[in-house]
N, C-alpha and C positions, 0 to 999 in steps of 0.2 A: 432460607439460608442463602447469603451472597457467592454468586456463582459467577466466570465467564465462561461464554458457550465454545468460544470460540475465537477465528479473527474475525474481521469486518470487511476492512479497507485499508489499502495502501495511500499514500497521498507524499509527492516529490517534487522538489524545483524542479524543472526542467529549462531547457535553455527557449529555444522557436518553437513557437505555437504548431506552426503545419508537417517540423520534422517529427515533432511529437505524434501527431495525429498518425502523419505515416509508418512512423515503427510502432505503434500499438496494433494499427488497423491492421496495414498492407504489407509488413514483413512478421508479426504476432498474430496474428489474426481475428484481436477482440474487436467484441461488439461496440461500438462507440453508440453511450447512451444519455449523452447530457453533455452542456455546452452552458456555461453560463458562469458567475464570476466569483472572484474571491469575497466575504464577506467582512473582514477586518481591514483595517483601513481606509482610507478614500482612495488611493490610486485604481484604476481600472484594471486588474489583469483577470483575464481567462480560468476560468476553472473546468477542466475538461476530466470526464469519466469515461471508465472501459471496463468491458466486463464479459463474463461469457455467457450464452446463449440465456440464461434467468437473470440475469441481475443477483444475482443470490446474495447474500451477506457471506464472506471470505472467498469474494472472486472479482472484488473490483479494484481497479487501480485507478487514483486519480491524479492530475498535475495541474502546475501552475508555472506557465511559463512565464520566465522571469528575464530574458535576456532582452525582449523590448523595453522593458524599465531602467536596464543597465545595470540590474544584481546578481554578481555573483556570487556565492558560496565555495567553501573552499571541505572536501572530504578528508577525514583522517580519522583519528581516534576518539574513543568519548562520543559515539555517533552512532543510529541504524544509519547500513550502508548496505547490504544486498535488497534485494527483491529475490525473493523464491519463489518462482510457482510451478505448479503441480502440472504435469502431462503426463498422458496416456501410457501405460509399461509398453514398452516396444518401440515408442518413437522417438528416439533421439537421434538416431541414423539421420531420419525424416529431418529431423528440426537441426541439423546441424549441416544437410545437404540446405537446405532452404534459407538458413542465415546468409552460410556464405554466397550464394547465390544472389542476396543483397546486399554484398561487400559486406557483410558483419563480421568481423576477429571473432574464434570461438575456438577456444579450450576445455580440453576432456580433464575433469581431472574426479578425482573421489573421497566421497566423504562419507562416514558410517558405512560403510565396506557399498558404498553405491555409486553408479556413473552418477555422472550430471555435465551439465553442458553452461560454460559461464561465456559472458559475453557480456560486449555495454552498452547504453542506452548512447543514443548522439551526442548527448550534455553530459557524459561519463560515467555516469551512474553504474553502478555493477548488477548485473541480474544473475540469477541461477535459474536453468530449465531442469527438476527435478521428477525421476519419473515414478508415477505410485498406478499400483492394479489396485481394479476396486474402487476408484475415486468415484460416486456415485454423480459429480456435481457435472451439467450438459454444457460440454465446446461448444462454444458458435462456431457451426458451419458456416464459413462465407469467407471473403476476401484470398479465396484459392486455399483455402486450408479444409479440408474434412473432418467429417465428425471422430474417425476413428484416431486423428493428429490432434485436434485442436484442444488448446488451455485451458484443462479443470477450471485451475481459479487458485488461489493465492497456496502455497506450501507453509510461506511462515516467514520470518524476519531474522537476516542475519544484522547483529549486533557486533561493534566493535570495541572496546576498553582496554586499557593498561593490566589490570585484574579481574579476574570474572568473581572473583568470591563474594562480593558486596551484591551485584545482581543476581548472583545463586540464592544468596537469602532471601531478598524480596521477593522474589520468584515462588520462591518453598513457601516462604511464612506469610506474604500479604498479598500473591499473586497466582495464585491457585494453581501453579505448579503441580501435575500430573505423575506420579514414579520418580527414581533416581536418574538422576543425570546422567546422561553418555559422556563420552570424551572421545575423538579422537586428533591427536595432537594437540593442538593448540586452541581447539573449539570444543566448547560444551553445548551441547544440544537439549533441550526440555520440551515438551509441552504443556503448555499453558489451556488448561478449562477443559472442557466436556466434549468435545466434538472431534469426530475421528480422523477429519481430514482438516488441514489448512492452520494449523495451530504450534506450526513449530515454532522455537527461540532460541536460534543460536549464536552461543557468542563466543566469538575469535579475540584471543590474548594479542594485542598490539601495542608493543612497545616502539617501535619505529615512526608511526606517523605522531604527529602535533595531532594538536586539540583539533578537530573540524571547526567549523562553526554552524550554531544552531537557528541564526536569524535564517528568513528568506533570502535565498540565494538560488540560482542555477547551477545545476550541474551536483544538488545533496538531497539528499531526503527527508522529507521534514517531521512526518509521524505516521506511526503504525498503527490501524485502530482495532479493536477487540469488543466483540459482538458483547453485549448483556442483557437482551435481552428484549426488557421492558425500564421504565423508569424510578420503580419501586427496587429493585434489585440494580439497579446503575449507581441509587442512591447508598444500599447497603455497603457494596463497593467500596464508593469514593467513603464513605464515614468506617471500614474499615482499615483502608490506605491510610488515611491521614489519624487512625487512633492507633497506629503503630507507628507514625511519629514524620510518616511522608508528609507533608503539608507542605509543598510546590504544588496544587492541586486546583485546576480555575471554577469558577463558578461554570454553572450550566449555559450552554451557549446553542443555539436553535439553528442549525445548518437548512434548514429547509423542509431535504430528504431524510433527516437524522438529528436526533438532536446528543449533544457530546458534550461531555468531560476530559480534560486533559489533564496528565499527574507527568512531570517532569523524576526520571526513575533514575537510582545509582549510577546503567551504565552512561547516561546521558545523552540517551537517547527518551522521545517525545511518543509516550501511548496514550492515546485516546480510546474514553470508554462510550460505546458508539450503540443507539440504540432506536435502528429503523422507525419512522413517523409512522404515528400509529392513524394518520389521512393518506395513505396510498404511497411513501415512501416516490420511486421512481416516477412512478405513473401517474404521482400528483399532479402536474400541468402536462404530460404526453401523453397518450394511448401508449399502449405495448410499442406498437409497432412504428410509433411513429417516434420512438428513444434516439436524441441526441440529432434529430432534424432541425428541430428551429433553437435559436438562442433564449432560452430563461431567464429570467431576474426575481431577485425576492422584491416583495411587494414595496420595500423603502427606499429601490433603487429603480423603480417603475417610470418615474418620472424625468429619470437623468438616460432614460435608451437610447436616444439619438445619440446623444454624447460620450457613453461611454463606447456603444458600438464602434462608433467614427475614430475613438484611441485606438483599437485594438486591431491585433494584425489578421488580414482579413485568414480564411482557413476554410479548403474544401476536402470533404471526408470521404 
């Protein structure tokens, strides 16, 4: 029976490669675990992952910094726009002394009768620091953060639209929507598939903002992706997405660490159905411990290393 388990991975424009690096690592505290490039197109840009202490599937974020190439992207409605992730119950005092302490703006505010702690990335992006007991998934310890502070891994995707009722229904009928929807105010909240943590979906009624836009861009987010599994069940998925009538839906595309499906959804925001390389995933060209040390390429870009290397803006982690 076609199932999702869960999330996966985040994936965002971002603006500079090395501010990038620095507010994931040195002000968030994730593990920086791969280094290596975008696969669509011919232009050169960066593809940079982060995650916590496992790698785990719904605790990595990944980026493409786009402000060397000179694109940017414009946020608004009809778009994912948060980043949520999941920390430790008790630490938001912690992670709210420790932002501002690196000049970050951050604002208390509540949602489903909960704190959280919102704040932006350098290239605008909006995150939410959401906090959950119980989250079984392991913080990387390092970059001055502790294990009892540091980032489970992903909470879930906030979603922006004009009306939520169109994505309430994909959600329930083709997208394995979990229980009745919450509300509070002007956002509805669901879970999406099987898994107890990192699986939120919520979406906030905006009438205010213009359309975002969806190309690559700096400073927007470009897709959220959602664990399935294996391949056999990615398949059932996508054939029952598109036999309810979705059919914005790409063919199979071979990321390396994962191979993915993308279904472009009502609220107009980009999910990917994401489903770990069954040859070692992360650790297919690094040891454990040697994650996001040297620069990677897929085998078709092997021969262009010197060249692409020499574009791109140099970056230490």
């Amino acid at each position: 029976m076609a199932h999702v388990e869960g999330s996966h991975h985040v994936t965002l424009s971002v603006a500079g490669a090395q501010e990038d690096v620095d507010f994931h690592t040195r002000i968030l505290g994730l593990r920086f675990i791969k280094r290596t490039v975008l696969f669509d197109g011919t232009l050169p840009i960066y593809h940079l992952y982060y995650s916590n202490a496992d790698g785990d599937p719904s605790s990595v974020v990944t980026t493409f910094p786009w402000a060397q190439a000179g694109q940017f992207g414009t946020r608004g409605t009809n778009q994912a726009r948060e980043v949520l992730l999941s920390v430790p119950d008790g630490s938001l005092d912690y992670w709210s002394r420790r932002l501002r302490s690196h000049d970050v703006e951050v604002a208390d505010l509540e949602r489903f009768d909960q704190r959280r702690l919102a704040f932006r990335h350098p290239s605008g992006i909006e995150y939410q620091l959401v906090a959950n007991a119980g989250d079984p998934r392991r913080g990387y310890e390092g970059n001055g953060v502790s294990a009892e502070h540091a980032v489970h891994g992903i909470h879930g995707v906030g979603v922006h639209m004009t009306t939520p009722d169109r994505m309430v229904e994909f959600a329930d009928t083709s997208f394995f929507a979990r229980g009745a929807p919450a509300e509070d105010g002007d956002v509805v909240g669901l879970r999406i598939g099987d898994a107890k943590v990192g699986n939120h979906l919520e979406i906030t009624v905006n009438r205010r903002d213009d359309q975002g836009t969806w190309r690559y861009g700096a400073g927007t987010y470009h897709h959220f992706a959602w664990n399935v599994s294996d391949l056999a069940n990615q398949d059932a998925v996508k054939f029952d997405i598109e036999g309810a009538g979705y059919t914005d839906v790409s063919e199979l595309k071979d990321r390396k660490y994962f191979k993915s499906v993308y279904v472009r959804t009502p609220s107009g925001a980009l999910f990917e159905l994401a489903v770990t390389h069954d040859e070692g995933g992360w650790t297919c060209d690094e040891s454990p411990h040697e994650l996001g040390t040297r620069f990677q390429l897929p085998e078709q870009f092997e021969h262009r290393r010197e060249e692409i290397f020499a574009k791109l803006e140099p970056i230490e982690a």
